[in-house]
C-alpha positions as CSV (number, residue, x, y, z in Angstrom):
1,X,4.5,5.2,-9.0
2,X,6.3,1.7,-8.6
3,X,7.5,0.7,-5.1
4,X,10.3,-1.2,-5.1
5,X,10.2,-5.1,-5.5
6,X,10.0,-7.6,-2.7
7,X,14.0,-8.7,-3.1
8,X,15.1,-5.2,-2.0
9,X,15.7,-3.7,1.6
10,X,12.9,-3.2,4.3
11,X,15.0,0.3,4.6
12,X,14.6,1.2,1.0
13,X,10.7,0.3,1.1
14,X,9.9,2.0,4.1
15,X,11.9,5.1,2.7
16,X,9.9,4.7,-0.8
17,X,6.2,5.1,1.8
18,X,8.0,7.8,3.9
19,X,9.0,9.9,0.7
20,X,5.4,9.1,-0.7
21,X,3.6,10.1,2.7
22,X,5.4,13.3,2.4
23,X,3.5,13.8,-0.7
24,X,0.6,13.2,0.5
25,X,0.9,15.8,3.8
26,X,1.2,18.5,0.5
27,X,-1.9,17.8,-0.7
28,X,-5.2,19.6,0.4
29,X,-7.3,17.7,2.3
30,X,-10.5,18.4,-0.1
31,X,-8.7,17.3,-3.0
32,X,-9.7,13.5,-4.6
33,X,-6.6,11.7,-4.5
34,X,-6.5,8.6,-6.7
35,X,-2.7,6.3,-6.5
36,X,-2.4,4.0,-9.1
37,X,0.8,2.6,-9.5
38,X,2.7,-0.9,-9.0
39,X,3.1,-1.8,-5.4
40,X,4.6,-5.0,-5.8
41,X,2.3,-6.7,-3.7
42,X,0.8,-9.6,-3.7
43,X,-2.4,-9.5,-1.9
44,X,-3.4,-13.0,-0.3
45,X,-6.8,-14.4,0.9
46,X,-6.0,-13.8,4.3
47,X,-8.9,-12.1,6.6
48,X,-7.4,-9.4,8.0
49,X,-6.7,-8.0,4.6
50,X,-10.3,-8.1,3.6
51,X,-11.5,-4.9,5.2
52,X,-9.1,-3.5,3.5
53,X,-9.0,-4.7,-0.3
54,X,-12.5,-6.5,0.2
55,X,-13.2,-10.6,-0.7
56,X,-11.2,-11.3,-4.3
57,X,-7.9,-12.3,-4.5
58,X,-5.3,-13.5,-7.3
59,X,-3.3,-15.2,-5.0
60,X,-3.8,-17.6,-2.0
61,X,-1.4,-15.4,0.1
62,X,0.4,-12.7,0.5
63,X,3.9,-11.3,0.2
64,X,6.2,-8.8,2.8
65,X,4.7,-5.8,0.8
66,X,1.3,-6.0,1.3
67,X,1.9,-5.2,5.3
68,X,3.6,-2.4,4.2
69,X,1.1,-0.5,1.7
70,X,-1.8,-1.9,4.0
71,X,-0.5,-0.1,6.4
72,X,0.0,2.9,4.2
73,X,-3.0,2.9,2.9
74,X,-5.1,2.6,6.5
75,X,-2.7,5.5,7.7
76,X,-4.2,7.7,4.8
77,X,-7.8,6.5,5.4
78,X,-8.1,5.2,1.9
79,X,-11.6,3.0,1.5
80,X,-13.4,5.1,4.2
């Protein structure tokens, strides 16, 4: 998958997460589901993103999208 880029709407974002939710709700629940993809995020330093995507970092902080697939991915209980 590729979410779209940090230039483009917060509507069309949040529509490309709702669309991919809805994929998601399809699959079984005992199935292993591994995204791989381009999220167009760039994932900072910060702390509250560390339980999340743990301690390393490219990048000092982060862009609009990370909220957004943070949130996505907490939602889906990825990591647990």
């Amino acid at each position: 998958m590729h979410a779209p880029s940090g230039e483009k709407s917060d509507d069309l974002k949040y529509s490309f997460y709702d669309e991919l939710g809805q994929v998601f709700y399809h699959i079984p629940k005992y199935h292993t589901i591994i995204l791989l993809g381009d999220f167009n995020a760039k994932v900072g330093r910060e702390n509250i993103f560390k339980p999340t995507y743990g301690n390393e970092s490219l990048h000092q902080e982060s862009n609009d999208n990370v909220v957004i697939i943070v949130n996505f991915a907490t939602s889906k209980k990825f990591g647990s």
